[in-house]
KOLDRENKE-622288 format. One line per 4 residues: number of its first residue (from 1); their letters; for each residue x, y, z of C-alpha. Coordinates in steps of 0.1 Angstrom, whole numbers, plus 5000, padded with zeros to 4 digits. Layout:
! KOLDRENKE-622288
NUM) a) X Y Z  ...
! end
This chain:
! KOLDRENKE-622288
1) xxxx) 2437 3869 7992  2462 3840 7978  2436 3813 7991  2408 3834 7963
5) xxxx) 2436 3839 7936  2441 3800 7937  2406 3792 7938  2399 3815 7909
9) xxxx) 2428 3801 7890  2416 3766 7896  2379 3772 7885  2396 3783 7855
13) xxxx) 2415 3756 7850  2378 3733 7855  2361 3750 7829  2389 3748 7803
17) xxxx) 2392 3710 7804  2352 3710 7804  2346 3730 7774  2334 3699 7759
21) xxxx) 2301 3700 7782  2289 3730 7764  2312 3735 7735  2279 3750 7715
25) xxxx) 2265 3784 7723  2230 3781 7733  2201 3803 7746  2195 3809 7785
29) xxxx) 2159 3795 7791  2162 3799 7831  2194 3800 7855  2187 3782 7888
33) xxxx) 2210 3787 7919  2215 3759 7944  2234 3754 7978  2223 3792 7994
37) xxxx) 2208 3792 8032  2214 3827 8042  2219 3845 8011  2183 3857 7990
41) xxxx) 2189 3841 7952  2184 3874 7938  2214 3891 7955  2233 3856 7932
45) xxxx) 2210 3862 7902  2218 3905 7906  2254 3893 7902  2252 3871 7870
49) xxxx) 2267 3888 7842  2243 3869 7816  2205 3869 7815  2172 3844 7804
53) xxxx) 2173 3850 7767  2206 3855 7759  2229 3836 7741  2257 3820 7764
57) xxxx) 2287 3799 7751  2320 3789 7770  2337 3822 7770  2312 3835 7794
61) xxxx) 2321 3811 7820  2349 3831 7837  2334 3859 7838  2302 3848 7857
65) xxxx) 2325 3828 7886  2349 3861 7892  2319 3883 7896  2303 3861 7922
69) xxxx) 2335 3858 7933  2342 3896 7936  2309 3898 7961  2328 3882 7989
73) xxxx) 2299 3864 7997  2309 3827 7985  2338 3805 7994  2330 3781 7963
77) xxxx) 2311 3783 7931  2307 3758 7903  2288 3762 7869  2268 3734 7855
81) xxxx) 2245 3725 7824  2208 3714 7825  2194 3717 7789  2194 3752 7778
85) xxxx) 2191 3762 7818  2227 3773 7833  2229 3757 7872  2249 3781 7894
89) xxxx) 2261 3760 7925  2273 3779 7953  2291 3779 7988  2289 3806 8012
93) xxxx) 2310 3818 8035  2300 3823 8073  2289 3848 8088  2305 3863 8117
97) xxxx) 2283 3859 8152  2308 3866 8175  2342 3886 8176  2366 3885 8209
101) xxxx) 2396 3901 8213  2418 3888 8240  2451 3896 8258  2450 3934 8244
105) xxxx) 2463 3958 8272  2485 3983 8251  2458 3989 8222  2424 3990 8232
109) xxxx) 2397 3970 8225  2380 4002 8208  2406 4011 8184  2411 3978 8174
113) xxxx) 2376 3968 8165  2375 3999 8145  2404 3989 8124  2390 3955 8122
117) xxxx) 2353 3970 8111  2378 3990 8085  2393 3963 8073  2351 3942 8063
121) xxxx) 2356 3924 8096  2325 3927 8119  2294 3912 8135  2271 3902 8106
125) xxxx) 2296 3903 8081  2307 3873 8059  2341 3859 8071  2366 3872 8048
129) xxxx) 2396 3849 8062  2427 3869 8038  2417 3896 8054  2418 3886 8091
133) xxxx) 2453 3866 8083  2458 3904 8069  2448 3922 8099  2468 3902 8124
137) xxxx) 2500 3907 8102  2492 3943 8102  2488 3941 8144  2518 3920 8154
141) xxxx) 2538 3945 8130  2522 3980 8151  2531 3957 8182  2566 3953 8169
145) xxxx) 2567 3993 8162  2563 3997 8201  2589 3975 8208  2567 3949 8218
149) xxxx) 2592 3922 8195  2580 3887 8213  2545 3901 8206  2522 3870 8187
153) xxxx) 2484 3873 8171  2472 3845 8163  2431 3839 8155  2410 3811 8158
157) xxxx) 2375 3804 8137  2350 3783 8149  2318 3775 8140  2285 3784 8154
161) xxxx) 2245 3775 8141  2230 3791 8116  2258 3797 8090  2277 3819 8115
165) xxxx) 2312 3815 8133  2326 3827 8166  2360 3844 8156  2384 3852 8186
169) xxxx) 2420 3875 8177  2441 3862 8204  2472 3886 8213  2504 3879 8231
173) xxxx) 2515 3913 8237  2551 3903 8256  2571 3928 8272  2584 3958 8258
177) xxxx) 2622 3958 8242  2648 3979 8269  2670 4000 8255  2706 3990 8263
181) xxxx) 2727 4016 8247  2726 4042 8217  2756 4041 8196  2763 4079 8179
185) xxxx) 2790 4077 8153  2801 4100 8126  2795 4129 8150  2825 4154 8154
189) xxxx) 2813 4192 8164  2792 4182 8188  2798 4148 8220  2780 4116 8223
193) xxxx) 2762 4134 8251  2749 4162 8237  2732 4141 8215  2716 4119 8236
197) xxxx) 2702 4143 8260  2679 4155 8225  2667 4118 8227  2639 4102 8245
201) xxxx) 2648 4068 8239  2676 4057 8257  2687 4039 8286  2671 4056 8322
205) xxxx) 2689 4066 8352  2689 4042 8378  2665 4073 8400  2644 4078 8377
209) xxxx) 2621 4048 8383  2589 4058 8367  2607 4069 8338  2597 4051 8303
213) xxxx) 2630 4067 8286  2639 4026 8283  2614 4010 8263  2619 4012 8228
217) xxxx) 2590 4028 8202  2597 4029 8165  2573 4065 8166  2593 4076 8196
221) xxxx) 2625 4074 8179  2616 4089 8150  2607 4122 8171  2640 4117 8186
225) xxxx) 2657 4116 8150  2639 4147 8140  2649 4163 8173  2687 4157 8162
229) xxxx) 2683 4170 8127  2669 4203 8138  2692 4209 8167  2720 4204 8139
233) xxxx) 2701 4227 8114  2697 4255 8138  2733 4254 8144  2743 4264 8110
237) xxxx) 2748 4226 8097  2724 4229 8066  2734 4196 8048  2733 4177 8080
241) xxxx) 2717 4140 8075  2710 4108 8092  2727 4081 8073  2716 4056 8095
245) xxxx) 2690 4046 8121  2695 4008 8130  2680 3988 8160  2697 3958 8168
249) xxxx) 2678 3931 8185  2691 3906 8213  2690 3871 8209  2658 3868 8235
253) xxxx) 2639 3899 8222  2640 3913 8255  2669 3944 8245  2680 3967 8216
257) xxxx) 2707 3988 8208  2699 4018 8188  2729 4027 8164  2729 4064 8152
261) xxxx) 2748 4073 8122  2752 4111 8108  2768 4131 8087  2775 4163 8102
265) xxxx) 2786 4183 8063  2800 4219 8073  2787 4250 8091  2772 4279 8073
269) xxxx) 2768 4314 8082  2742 4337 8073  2752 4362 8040  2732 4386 8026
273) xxxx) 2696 4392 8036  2671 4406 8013  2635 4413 8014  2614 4422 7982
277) xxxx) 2577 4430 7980  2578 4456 8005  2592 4488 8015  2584 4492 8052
281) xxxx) 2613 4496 8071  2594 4481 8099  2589 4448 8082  2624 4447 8073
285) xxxx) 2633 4451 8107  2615 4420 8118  2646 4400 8103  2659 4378 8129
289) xxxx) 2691 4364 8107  2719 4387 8109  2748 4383 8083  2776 4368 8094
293) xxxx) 2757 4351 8125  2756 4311 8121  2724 4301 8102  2697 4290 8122
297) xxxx) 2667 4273 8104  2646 4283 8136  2652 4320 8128  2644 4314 8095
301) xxxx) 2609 4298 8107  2606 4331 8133  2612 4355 8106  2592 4339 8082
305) xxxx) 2566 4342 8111  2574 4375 8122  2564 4384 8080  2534 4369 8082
309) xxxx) 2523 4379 8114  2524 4418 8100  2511 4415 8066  2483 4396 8083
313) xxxx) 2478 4428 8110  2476 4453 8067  2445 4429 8059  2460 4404 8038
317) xxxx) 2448 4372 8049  2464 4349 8020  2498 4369 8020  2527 4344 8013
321) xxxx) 2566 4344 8024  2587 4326 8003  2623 4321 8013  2651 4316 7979
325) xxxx) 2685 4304 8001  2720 4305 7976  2744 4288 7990  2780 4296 7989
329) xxxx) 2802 4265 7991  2834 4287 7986  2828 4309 8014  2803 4282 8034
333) xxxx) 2778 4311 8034  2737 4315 8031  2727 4347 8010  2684 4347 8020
337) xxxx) 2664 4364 7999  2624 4370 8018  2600 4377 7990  2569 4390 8003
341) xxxx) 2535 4380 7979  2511 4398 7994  2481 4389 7975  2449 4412 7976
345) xxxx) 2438 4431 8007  2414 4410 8020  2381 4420 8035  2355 4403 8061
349) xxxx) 2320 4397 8043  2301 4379 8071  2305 4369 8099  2291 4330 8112
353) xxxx) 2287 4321 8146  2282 4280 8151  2277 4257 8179  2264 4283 8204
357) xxxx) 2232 4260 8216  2227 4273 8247  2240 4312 8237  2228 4339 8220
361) xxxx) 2250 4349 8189  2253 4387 8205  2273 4370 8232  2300 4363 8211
365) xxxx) 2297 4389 8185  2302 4417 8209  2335 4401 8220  2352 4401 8184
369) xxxx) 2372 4426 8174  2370 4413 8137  2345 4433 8123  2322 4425 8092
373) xxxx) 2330 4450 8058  2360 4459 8075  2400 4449 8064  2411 4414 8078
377) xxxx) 2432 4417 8105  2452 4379 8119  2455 4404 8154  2420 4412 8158
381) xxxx) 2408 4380 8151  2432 4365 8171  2420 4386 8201  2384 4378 8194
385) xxxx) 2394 4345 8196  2413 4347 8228  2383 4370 8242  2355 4347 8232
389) xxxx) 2375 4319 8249  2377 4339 8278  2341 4335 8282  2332 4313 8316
393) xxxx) 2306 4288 8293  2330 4285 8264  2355 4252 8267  2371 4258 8232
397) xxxx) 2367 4279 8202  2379 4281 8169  2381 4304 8139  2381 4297 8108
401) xxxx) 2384 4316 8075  2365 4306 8041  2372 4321 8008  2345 4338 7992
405) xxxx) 2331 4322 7960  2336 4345 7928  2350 4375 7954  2391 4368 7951
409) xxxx) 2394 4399 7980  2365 4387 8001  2368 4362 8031  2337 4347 8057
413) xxxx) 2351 4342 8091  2337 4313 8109  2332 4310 8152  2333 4277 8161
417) xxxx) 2324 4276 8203  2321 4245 8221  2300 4255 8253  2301 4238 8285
421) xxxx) 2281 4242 8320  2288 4272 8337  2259 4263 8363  2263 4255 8400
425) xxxx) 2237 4242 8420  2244 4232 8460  2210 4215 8478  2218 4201 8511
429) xxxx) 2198 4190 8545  2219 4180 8573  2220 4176 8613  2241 4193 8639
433) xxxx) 2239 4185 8679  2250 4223 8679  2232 4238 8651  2203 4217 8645
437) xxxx) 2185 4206 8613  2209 4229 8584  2190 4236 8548  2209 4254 8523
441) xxxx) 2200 4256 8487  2221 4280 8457  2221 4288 8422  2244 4308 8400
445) xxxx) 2245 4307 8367  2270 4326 8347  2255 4326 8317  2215 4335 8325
449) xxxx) 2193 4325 8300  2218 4326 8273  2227 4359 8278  2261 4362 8294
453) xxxx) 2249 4377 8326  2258 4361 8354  2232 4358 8383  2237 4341 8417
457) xxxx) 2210 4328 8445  2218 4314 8478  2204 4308 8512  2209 4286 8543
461) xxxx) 2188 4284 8575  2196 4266 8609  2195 4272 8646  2226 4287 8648
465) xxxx) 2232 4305 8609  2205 4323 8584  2223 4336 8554  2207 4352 8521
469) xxxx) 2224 4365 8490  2211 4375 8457  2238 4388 8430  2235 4401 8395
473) xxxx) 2258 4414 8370  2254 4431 8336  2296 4426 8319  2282 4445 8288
477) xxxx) 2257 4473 8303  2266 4495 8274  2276 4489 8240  2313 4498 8252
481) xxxx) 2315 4473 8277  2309 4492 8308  2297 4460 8333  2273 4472 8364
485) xxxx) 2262 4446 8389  2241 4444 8419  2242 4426 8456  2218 4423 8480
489) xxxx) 2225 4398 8515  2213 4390 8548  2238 4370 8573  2231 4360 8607
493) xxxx) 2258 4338 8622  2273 4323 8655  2307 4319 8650  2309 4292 8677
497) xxxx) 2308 4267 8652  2337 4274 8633  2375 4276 8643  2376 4313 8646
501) xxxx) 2368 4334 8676  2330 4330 8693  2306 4360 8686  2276 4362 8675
505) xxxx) 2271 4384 8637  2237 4399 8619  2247 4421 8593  2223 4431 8561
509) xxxx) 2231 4453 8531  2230 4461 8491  2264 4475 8471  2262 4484 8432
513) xxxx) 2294 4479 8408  2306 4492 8381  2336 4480 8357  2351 4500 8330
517) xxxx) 2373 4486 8304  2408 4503 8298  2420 4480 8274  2418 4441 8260
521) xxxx) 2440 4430 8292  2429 4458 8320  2400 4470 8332  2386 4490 8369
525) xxxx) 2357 4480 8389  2343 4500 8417  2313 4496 8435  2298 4515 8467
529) xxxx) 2274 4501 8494  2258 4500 8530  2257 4475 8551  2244 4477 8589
533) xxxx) 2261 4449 8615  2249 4439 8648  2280 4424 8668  2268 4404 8701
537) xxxx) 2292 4386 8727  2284 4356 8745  2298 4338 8776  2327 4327 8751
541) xxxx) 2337 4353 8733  2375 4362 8739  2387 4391 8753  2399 4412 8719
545) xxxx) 2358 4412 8709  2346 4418 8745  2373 4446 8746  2360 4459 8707
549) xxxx) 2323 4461 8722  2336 4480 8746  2353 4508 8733  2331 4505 8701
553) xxxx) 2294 4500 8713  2278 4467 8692  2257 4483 8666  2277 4498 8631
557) xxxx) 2266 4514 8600  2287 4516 8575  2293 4530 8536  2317 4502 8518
561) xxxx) 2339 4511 8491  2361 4493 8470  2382 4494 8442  2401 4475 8422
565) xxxx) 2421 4466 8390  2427 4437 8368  2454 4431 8342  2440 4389 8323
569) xxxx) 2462 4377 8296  2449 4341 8310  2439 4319 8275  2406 4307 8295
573) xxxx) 2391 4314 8322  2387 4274 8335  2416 4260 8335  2437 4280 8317
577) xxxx) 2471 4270 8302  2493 4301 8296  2486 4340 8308  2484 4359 8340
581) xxxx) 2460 4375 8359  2464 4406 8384  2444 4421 8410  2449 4445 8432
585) xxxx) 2416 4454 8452  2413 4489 8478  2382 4480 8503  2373 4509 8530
589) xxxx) 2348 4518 8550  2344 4549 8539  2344 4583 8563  2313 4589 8579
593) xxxx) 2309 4550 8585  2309 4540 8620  2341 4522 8616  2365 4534 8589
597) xxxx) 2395 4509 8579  2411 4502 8547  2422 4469 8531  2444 4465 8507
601) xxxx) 2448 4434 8488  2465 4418 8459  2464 4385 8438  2480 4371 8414
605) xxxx) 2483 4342 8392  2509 4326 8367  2500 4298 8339  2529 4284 8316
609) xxxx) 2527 4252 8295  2552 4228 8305  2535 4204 8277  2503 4202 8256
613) xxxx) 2487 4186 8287  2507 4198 8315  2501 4234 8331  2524 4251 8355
617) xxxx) 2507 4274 8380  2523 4298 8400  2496 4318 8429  2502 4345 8456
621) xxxx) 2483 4366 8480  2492 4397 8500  2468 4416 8521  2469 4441 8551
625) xxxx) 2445 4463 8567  2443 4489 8593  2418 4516 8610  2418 4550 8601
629) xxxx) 2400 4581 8617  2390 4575 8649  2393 4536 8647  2424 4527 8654
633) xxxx) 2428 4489 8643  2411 4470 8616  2378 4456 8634  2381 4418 8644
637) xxxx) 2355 4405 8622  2372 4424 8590  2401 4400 8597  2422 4379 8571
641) xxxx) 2419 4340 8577  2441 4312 8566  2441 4276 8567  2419 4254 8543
645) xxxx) 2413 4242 8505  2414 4280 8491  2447 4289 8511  2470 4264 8529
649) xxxx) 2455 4226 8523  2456 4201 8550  2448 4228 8578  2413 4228 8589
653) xxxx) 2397 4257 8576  2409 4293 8591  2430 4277 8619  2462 4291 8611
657) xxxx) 2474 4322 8628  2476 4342 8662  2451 4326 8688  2426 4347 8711
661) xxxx) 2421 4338 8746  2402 4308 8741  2426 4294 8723  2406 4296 8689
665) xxxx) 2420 4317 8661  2418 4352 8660  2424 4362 8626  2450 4388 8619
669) xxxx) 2455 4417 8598  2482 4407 8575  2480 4378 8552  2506 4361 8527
673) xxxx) 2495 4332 8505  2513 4306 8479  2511 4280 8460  2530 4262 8432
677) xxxx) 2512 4237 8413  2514 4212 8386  2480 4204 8366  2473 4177 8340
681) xxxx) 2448 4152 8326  2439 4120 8352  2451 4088 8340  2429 4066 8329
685) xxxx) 2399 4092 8326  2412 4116 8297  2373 4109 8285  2360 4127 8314
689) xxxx) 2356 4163 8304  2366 4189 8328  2388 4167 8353  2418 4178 8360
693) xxxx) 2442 4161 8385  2472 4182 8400  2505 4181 8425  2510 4212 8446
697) xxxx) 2528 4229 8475  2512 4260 8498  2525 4279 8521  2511 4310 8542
701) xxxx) 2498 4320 8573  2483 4353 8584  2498 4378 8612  2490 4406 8637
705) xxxx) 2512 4435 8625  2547 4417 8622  2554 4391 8597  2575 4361 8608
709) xxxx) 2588 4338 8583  2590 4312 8611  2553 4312 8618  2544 4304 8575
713) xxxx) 2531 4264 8571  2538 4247 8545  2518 4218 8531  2522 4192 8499
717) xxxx) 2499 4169 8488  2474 4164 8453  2440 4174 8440  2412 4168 8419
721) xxxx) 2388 4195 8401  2360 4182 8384  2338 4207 8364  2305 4188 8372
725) xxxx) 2269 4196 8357  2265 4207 8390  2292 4234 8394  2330 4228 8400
729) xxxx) 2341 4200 8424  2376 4203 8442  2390 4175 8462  2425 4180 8478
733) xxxx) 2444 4156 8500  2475 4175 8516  2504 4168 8546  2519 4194 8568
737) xxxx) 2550 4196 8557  2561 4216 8593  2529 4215 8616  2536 4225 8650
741) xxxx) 2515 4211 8686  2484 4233 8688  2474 4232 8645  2445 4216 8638
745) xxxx) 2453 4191 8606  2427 4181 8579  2444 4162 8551  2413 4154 8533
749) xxxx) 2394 4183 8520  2366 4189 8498  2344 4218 8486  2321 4230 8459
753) xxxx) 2333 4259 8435  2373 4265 8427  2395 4289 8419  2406 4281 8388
! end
């Protein structure tokens, strides 16, 4: 920019000592442009303040240079006389060819080409050399806010054919600044401690080795500093400031010392509280500052909430809280007076559904709770929202509110859904010595056609296994939401193959469901069926089954039951960040069946944020069963299992337990489950969508009758869940934590679907 001002001022300077050449005004006969390459002459001639015909004297000189000037095109231009024809002599600037960005590991190379296109620099643009020196002030300054202080950017121009140059931005990044110590003064209610433990930035333990805590950030201390204020401010000090904020740098760059000075002012208490603009006791109640209790300007924030919150629940979407605070300096006291504007009751005219390319607009409709030409409700429309994102083939959703035009009481809500792929498809053709050639092949899609019915298809074939299962389910089969769902399966298996005792199965059968809704977070589902098994033993089947033919013959029909009920408060159902989910499921076969048993199972799952991208998950599992009737234990192949990627990882799949005669296991009829588990985006891959990376510990095992806390395993390890456009990918590699001789280890551990 100084190297144009100069050039400007010195082509100003030329044309006032040459005044002579043309002191007399004349008139333009033709103006002819010379020195272009690239450039057409009509973009110049476009440019030209004066035309062919007009009369032109010495005063129009300036203002034809600073206009071709002002294009950015031209690195030089120069005016000249031929006759009555005005000779426009021009330079141009290059073009940039190439642009390089080397050394960049901190910023990437995406972010900073953006600023750079910002900022006129690009491919095919003329070289604008102010604004690169610009741009790499500008970038050794953002380095310098990271605490990257030896940081250096330094560019280099060079030409290339055809008008064009090659410019490469060169960057230095250096190492970050450590911290070395933060210095607190002017700080007397509260230690030097306390207030470092609000900070981020500070010098790290000598354990914490992956910590960052040490490297400086300009951004990152300014979070810390608001940190300080507000822990002061909730604590009654309502004039608190930061005086001060200094970072002192060392002599090599390499270490700074952060020096912190505040000034605490007094402590207030809370005086009189007042609310105006409403008479409902209820409202009044929702006051969170008590008088006499020390001011806290979160309370203020919650009550001011809290006020919000409940005018919003009456219909009044624009209602307003203000908060008037007189201070008492005599008595170091906070009189609050709330004053509710409530604004007209505001009413839903339409309502938009957008983004749903793959769903019908019913789908989400029937899920609000926000209804058109009814009041405005910030509850109901926060449960549609939470409802809608509920939804299996919805990632996010937002809704937003739009003022009617020319309607001051009238408000269009606007559903903004971001679908993703609920599909899952599994093809496979393999080999087994054992089993032969294996084909399987499955479908399910919970979102058929657009609908939001779910519909599942799956079937295998080999030597050894033919399986067949069609499932389909209805979640809105009347207008109230009453679901009802259908199954139909075939399964013929020889359990040889697996871990679990060796008999052989062929079982066939067909249930209906039905799930009634009690409220927005519970709801019952109970479905009947019949299912007729075929139980064969073969030179290897242990003793228990040979023992269970035997007193119960081999062929069993049977009427299922089951029941069960779920409390959800889960924000999502894939991946989600905060909730719980219940369920606690009664299956029987019912009397009149040939066997009658009862199972009796619970899960349950907790989800807490411990950040915006970090999810704590807390999972657990109970189960037992038992005969009833005439049967007196729960039949073998009704047994719980344990071991595997859904249930303890890095034991083979349903290993754990009591063992039968043949040393494979046996199952049992008590199960206990855990897990504890940390989820959060994969480093380096926060592009991929629906990849989540996690750290975990399980425990569990399954028993005959008795538990025994000495039998549970315990495993650690991490996964991987990727929500693929094939279905949901899970990857797990886990360590025993107390395997003992006899368990059968598999730390790496893969599978299609997951329990989310």
């Amino acid at each position: 920019m100084k190297k144009q001002t100069l050039q400007l001022s010195f082509a100003s300077c030329l044309f006032a000592i040459s005044q002579g050449v043309w002191a007399e005004s004349f008139v333009l006969q033709d103006i002819q442009v010379s020195g272009l390459t690239r450039i057409n002459p009509g973009t110049v001639l476009s440019n030209v303040p004066v035309r062919v015909g007009q009369t032109f004297d010495d005063r129009m000189t300036g203002d034809v240079v600073n206009s071709l000037y002002r294009t950015g095109l031209f690195d030089d231009v120069a005016l000249s006389r031929r006759g009555n024809v005005l000779i426009v002599k021009v330079q141009e600037r290059m073009a940039i060819g190439e642009l390089k960005i080397n050394g960049n590991k901190a910023i990437d190379d995406k972010t900073l080409l953006g600023a750079l296109r910002g900022g006129g620099i690009a491919p095919g643009r003329p070289l604008d050399r102010a604004a690169l020196a610009q741009f790499e002030k500008e970038l050794q300054q953002q380095y310098v806010s990271r605490g990257n202080y030896s940081a250096k950017v330094t560019s280099s121009v060079k030409p290339m054919s055809g008008g064009r140059a090659a410019v490469n931005i060169n960057v230095r990044e250096g190492g970050v600044a450590k911290i070395r110590n933060v210095v607190v003064t002017g700080n007397n209610a509260f230690p030097d401690s306390v207030i470092k433990k609000l900070m981020e930035s500070g010098p790290k333990s000598r354990l914490a080795l992956l910590s960052t805590k040490d490297q400086y950030s300009r951004s990152k201390l300014v979070g810390d500093l608001d940190n300080v204020t507000a822990f002061y401010r909730d604590r009654g000090f309502l004039k608190f400031k930061i005086v001060s904020s200094q970072v002192s740098l060392s002599d090599d760059k390499r270490y700074v010392t952060i020096n912190l000075q505040v000034n605490e002012g007094d402590q207030y208490r809370v005086g009189r509280v007042d609310v105006t603009g409403t008479q409902s006791a209820a409202i009044q109640r929702m006051v969170t500052l008590k008088q006499g209790q020390i001011f806290s300007q979160a309370r203020l924030r919650e009550t001011q909430k809290n006020f919000s919150e409940a005018l919003g629940k009456q219909g009044y979407a624009f209602a307003k809280v203000d908060v008037v605070p007189r201070v008492n300096e005599i008595n170091k006291t906070v009189d609050l007076t709330f004053e509710m504007k409530r604004g007209q009751r505001t009413y839903v005219r339409r309502i938009n559904v957008r983004g749903n390319y793959r769903t019908k607009d019913e789908v989400f409709r029937r899920e609000m709770r926000q209804l058109e030409s009814s009041f405005y409700s910030k509850q109901a429309v926060e449960q549609s929202r939470r409802r809608i994102q509920r939804l299996p083939f919805v990632s996010a959703v937002k809704i937003q509110t739009s003022p009617v035009v020319g309607a001051g009481d009238q408000i269009d809500l606007d559903i903004i859904v971001t679908e993703q792929s609920s599909n899952q498809f599994t093809a496979g053709v393999g080999y087994s010595q054992s089993a032969g050639v294996l084909f399987n092949l499955g479908l399910t899609q919970n979102n058929f056609m657009g609908t939001g019915k779910s519909l599942s298809i799956a079937g295998s074939n080999s030597e050894t296994e033919q399986k067949f299962n069609l499932s389909y389910n209805n979640p809105y089969h009347t207008i109230d939401g009453v679901g009802r769902g259908f199954r139909v399966y075939y399964d013929k298996s020889d359990a040889s193959d697996d871990t679990t005792s060796d008999f052989l199965s062929d079982k066939y059968g067909a249930s209906v469901s039905y799930t009634f809704p009690i409220d927005e977070d519970d709801s019952l589902r109970f479905s009947l069926g019949a299912e007729q098994r075929t139980i064969k033993t073969t030179s290897s089947s242990p003793a228990h089954v040979n023992q269970f033919v035997t007193d119960n013959g081999n062929d069993f029909t049977q009427l299922i039951g089951t029941l069960s009920y779920v409390h959800d408060t889960r924000d999502r159902t894939i991946f989600p960040t905060k909730g719980v989910r219940h369920n606690l499921i009664l299956e029987a076969g019912l009397p009149g069946s040939d066997l009658e048993y009862y199972k009796l199972k619970y899960n349950g799952s907790v989800y807490r944020p411990i950040s915006d991208d970090i999810t704590a998950v807390l999972k657990g599992s109970l189960s037992y069963g038992d005969g009833f009737g005439d049967t007196n234990d729960l039949p073998f192949f009704e047994n719980f299992y344990s071991g595997g990627i859904r249930t303890v990882r890095g034991f083979e799949h349903n290993s754990l337990g009591p063992l039968d005669s043949t040393s494979d296991a046996k199952g049992g009829n008590l199960s206990l489950n855990a897990t504890a588990e940390l989820r959060f985006p994969v480093p380096f891959l926060n592009d991929v969508k629906g990849l989540k990376g996690s750290v975990f510990v399980d425990a569990g095992n399954v028993f005959e009758d008795d538990f025994n806390a000495d039998e549970v395993r315990y495993s650690a390890g991490v996964g991987l869940t990727w929500v693929s456009p094939i279905g949901p990918l899970t990857f797990s590699y886990a360590k025993p934590l107390n395997d003992e001789a006899g368990d059968k280890v598999q730390e790496l551990q893969f599978s299609v679907g997951a329990n989310f």
